[in-house]
BALOBA-1460 file (C-alpha; in Angstrom, 3 decimals):
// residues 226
<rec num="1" residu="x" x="28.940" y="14.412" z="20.408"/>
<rec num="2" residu="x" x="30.209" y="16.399" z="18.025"/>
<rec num="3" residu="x" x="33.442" y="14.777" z="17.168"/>
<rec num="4" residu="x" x="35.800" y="17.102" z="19.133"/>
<rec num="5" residu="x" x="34.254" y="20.775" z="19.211"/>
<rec num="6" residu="x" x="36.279" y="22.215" z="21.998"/>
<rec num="7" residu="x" x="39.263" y="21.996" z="23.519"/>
<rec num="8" residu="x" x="38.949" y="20.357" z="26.860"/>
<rec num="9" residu="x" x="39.445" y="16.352" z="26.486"/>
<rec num="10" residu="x" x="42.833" y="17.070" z="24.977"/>
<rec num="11" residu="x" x="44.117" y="20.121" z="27.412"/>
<rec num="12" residu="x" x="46.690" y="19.582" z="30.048"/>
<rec num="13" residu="x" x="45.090" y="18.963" z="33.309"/>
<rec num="14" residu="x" x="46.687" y="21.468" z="34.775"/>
<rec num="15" residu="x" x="46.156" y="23.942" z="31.967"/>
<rec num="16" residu="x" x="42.394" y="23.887" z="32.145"/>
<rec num="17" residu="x" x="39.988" y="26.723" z="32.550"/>
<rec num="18" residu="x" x="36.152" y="26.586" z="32.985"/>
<rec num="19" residu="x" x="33.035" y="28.429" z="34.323"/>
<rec num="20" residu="x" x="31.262" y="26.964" z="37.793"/>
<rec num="21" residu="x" x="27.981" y="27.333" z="37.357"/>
<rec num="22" residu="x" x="25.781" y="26.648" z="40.870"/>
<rec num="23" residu="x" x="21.911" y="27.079" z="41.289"/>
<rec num="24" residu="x" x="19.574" y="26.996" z="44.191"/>
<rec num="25" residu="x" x="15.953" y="26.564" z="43.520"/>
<rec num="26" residu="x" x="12.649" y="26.069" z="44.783"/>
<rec num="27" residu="x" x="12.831" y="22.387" z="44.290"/>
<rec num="28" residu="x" x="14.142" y="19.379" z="42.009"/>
<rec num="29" residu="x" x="11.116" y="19.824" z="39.137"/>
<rec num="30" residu="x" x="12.784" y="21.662" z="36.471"/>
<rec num="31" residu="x" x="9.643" y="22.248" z="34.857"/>
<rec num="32" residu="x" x="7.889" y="23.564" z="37.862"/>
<rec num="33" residu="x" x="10.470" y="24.843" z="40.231"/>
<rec num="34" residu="x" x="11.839" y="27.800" z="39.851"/>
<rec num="35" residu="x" x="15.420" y="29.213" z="40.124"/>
<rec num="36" residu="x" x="16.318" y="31.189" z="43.531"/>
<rec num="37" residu="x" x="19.949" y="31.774" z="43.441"/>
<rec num="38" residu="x" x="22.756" y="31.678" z="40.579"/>
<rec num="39" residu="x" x="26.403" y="31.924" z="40.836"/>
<rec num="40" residu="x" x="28.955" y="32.007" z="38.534"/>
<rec num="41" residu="x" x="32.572" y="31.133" z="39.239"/>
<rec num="42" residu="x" x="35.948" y="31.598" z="36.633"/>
<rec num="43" residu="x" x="38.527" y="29.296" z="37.415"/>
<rec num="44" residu="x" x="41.833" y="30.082" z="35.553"/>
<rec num="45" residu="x" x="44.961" y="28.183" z="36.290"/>
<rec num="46" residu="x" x="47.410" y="29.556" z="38.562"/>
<rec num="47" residu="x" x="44.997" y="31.793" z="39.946"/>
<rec num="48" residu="x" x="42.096" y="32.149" z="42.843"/>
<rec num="49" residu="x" x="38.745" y="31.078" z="41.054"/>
<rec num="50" residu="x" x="37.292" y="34.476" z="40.633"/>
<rec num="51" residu="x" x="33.118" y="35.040" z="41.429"/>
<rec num="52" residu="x" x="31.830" y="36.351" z="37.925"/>
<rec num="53" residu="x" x="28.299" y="36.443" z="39.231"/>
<rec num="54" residu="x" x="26.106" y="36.165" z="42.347"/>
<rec num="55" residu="x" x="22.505" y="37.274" z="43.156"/>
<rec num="56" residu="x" x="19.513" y="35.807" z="44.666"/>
<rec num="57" residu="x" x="16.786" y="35.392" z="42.092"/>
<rec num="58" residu="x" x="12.977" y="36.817" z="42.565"/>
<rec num="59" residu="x" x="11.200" y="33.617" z="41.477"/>
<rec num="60" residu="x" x="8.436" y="35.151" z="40.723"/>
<rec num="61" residu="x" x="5.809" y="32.813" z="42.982"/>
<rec num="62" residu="x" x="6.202" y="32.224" z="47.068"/>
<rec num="63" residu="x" x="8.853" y="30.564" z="48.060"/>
<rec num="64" residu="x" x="9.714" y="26.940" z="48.457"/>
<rec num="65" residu="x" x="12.658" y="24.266" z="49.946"/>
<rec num="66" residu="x" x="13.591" y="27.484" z="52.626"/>
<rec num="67" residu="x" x="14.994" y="24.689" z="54.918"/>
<rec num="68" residu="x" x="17.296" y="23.740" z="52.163"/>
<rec num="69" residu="x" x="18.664" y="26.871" z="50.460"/>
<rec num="70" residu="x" x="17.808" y="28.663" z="53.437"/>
<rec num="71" residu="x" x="15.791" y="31.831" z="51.542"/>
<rec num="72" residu="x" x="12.835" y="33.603" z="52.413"/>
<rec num="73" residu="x" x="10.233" y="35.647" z="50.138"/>
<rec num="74" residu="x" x="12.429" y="38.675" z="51.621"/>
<rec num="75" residu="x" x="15.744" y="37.616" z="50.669"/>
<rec num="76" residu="x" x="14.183" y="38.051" z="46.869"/>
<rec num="77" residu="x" x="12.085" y="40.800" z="47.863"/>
<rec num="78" residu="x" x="13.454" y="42.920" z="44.447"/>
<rec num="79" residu="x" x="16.395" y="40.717" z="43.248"/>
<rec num="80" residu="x" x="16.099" y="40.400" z="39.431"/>
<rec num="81" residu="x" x="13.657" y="37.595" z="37.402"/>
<rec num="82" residu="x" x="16.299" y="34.954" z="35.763"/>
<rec num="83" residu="x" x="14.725" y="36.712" z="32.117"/>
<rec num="84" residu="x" x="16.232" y="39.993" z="32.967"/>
<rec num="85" residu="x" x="19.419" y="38.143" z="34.311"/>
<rec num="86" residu="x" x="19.671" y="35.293" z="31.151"/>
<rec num="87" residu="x" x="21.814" y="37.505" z="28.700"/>
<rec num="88" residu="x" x="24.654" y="37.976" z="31.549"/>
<rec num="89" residu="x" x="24.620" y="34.318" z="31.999"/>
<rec num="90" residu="x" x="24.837" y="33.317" z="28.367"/>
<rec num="91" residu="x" x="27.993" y="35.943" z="28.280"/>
<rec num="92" residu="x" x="29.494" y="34.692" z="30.850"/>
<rec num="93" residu="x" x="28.869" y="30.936" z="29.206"/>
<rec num="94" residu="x" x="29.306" y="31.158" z="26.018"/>
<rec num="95" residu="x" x="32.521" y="29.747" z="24.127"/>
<rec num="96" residu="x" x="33.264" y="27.779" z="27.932"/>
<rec num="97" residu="x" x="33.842" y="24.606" z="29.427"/>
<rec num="98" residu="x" x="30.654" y="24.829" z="32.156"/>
<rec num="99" residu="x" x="31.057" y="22.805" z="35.332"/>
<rec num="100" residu="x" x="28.828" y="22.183" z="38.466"/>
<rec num="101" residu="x" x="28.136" y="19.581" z="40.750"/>
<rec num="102" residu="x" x="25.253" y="17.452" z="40.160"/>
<rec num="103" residu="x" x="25.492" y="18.888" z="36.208"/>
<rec num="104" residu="x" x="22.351" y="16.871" z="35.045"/>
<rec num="105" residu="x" x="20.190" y="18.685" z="37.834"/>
<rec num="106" residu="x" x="21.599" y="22.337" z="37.214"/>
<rec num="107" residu="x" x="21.073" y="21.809" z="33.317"/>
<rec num="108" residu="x" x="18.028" y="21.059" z="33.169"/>
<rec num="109" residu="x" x="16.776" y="23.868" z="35.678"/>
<rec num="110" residu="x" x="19.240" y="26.570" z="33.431"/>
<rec num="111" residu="x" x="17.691" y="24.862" z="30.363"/>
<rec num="112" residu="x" x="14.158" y="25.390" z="31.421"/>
<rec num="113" residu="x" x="14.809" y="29.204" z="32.413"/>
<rec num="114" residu="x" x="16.292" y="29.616" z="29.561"/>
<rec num="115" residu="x" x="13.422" y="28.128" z="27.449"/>
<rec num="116" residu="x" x="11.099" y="30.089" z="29.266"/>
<rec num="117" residu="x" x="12.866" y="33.294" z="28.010"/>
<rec num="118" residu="x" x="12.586" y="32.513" z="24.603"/>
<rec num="119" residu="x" x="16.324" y="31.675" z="24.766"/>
<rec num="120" residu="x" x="16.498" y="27.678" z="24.296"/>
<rec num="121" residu="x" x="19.911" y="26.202" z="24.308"/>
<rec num="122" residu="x" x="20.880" y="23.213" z="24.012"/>
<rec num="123" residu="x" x="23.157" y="21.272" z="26.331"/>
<rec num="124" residu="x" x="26.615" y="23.006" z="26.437"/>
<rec num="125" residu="x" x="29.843" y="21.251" z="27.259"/>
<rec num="126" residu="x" x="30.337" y="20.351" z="30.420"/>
<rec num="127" residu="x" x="31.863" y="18.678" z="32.860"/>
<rec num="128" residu="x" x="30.042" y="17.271" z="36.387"/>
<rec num="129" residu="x" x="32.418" y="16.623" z="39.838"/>
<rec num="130" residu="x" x="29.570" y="14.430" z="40.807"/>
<rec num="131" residu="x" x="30.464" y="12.098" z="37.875"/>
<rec num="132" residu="x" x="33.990" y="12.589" z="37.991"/>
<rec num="133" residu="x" x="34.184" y="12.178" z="41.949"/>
<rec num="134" residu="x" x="32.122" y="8.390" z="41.493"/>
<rec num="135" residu="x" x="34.337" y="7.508" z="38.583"/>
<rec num="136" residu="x" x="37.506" y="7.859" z="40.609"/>
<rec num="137" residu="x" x="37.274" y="5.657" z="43.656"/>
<rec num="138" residu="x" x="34.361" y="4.936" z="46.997"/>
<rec num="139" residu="x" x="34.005" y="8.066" z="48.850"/>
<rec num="140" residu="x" x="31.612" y="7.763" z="52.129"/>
<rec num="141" residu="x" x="29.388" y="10.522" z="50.682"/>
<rec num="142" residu="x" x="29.529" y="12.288" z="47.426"/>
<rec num="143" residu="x" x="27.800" y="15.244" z="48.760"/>
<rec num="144" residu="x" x="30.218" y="18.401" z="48.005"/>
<rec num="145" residu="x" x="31.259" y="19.340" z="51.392"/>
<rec num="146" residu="x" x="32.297" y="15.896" z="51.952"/>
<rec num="147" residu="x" x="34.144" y="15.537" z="49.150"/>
<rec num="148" residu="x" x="35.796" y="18.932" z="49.789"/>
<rec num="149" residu="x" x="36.249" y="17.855" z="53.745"/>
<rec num="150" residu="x" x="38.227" y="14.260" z="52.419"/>
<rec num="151" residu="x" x="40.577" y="16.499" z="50.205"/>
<rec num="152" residu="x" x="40.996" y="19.329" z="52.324"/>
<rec num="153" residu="x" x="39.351" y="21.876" z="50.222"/>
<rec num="154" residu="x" x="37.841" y="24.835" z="51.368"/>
<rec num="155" residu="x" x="34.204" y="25.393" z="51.344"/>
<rec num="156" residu="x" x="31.529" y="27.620" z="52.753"/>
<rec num="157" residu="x" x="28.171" y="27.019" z="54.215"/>
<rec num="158" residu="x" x="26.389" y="24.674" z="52.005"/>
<rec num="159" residu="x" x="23.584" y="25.338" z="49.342"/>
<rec num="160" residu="x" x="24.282" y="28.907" z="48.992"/>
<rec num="161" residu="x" x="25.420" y="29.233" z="45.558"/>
<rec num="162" residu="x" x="28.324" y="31.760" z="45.764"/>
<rec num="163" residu="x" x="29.829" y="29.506" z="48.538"/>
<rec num="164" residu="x" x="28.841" y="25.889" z="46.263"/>
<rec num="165" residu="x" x="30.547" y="27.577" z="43.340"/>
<rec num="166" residu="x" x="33.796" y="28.353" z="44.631"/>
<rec num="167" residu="x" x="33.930" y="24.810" z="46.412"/>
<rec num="168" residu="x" x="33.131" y="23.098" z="43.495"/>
<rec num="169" residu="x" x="35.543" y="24.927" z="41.601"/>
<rec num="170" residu="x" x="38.635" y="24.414" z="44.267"/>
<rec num="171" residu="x" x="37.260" y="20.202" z="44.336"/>
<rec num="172" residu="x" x="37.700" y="19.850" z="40.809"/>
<rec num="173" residu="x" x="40.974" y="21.913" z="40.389"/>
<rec num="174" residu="x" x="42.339" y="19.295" z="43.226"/>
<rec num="175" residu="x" x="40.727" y="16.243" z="41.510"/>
<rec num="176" residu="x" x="43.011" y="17.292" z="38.224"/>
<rec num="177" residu="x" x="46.142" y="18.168" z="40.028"/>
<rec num="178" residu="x" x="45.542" y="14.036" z="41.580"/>
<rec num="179" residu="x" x="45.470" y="12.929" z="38.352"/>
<rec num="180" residu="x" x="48.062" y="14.759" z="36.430"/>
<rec num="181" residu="x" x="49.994" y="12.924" z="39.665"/>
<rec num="182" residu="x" x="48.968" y="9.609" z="38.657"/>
<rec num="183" residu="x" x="50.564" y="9.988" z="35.071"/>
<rec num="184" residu="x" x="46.747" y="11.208" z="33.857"/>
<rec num="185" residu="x" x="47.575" y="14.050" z="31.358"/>
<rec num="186" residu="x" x="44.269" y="15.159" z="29.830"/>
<rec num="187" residu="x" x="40.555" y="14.407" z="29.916"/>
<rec num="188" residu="x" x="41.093" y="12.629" z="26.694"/>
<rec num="189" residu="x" x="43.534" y="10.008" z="28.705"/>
<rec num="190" residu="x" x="40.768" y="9.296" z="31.271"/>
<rec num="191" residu="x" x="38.141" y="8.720" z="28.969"/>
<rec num="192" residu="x" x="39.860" y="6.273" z="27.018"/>
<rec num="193" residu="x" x="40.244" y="4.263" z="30.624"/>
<rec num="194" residu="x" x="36.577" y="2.675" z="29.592"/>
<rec num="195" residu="x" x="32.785" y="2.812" z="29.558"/>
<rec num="196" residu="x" x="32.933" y="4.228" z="33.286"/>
<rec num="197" residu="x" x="34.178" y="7.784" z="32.038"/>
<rec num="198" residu="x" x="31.442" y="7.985" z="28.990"/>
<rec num="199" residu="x" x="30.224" y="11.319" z="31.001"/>
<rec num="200" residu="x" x="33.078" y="12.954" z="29.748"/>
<rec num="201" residu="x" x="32.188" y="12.457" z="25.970"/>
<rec num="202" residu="x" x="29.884" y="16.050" z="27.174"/>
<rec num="203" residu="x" x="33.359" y="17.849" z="26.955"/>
<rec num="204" residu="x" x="32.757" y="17.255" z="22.650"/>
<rec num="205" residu="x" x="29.199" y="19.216" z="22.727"/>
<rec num="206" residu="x" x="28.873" y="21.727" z="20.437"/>
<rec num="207" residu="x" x="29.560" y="25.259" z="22.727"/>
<rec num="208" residu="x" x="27.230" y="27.688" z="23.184"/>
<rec num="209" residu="x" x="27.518" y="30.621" z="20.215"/>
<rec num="210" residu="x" x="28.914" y="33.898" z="21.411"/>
<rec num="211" residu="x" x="26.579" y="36.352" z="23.370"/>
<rec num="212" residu="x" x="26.800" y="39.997" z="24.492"/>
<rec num="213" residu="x" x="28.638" y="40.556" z="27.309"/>
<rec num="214" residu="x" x="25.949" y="42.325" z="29.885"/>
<rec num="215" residu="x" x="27.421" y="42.174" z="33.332"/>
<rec num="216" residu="x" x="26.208" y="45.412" z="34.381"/>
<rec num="217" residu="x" x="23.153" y="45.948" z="32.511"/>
<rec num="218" residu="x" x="21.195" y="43.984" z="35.473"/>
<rec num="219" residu="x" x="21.625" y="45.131" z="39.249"/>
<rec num="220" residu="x" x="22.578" y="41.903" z="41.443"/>
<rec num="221" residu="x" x="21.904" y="41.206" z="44.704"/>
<rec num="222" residu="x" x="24.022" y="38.540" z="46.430"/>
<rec num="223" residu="x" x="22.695" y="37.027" z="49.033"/>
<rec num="224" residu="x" x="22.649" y="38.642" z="52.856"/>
<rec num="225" residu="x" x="24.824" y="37.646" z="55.452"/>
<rec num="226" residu="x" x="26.752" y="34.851" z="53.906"/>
């Protein structure tokens, strides 16, 4: 920890901005699985959480886990290689609070693309519903359409990353909004509620260092039919 960097343990709940960040891939080895799918989501408050970027990635070997993420060698028949598609998720990154569901999984797959470009990183701040969801009470499942489906939230067919983005955004802008409720007024309140919330000590990582900003220097290709 880096003994504050960042603004995010001591922002108003309901004040807080971040970056979704969701991933499909070809399986759960981040060091021999390969990316399929990225999506980037901006979540602002008082507005919709806006989709900053979503494309199917060509993983560069046959495909694997189809019955999970649902994609076929075709669906990445000519989508970009995560190299050509790094710098325009490093701008979209850098300087932000990054969130996703399941965090630990989606770093370490990001990390190891991005290492493989030549572009290592180390772990940004971040914040994981996952973790947050556990922390906060017994839920029957912790998967994230459950968790949406007990708070209402809306969410989209499952492990299609566009879709996963926006839920996860939406879950953890309602998870806030419960707290601020409850008399919670920042991250920094809920840490200090003990040992349980030492995830959130990742909101004091040092952020990523600026990056160009290349949204359209890469043609994406979101994924058909969803």
């Amino acid at each position: 920890m880096s003994g504050g960097a960042g603004p995010w343990l001591h922002a108003p709940l309901r004040e807080l901005s971040f970056v979704v960040l969701d991933l499909e891939a070809t399986g759960l080895d981040a060091h021999r699985d390969r990316i399929v799918e990225v999506a980037l989501v901006e979540a602002t408050p008082g507005a919709e959480p806006r989709v900053v970027l979503d494309t199917v990635v060509d993983p560069g070997r046959a495909m694997a886990a189809t019955e999970i993420h649902g994609l076929s060698d075709w669906d990445v028949a000519g989508a970009p290689t995560f190299e050509r598609l790094a710098p325009a998720v490093l701008g979209a990154l850098d300087g932000r609070l990054l969130v996703a569901h399941n965090a630990d999984l989606d770093l370490r797959l990001l990390g190891a693309a991005l290492s493989g470009c030549g572009l290592l990183r180390a772990v940004p701040p971040h914040l994981c519903t996952l973790r947050l969801a556990r922390s906060l009470g017994k839920a029957q499942s912790y998967e994230l359409w459950a968790l949406c489906d007990g708070l209402g939230v809306e969410h989209g067919p499952a492990h299609a990353a566009r879709h996963d983005a926006l839920a996860t955004a939406r879950l953890l802008r309602r998870m806030l909004e419960g707290l601020a409720r409850v008399g919670v007024g920042t991250l920094a309140q809920l840490r200090a509620q003990g040992p349980a919330m030492g995830f959130l000590d990742a909101l004091g990582l040092e952020p990523w260092p600026a990056a160009p900003r290349v949204e359209s220097a890469v043609e994406l290709r979101p994924r058909r039919g969803v």
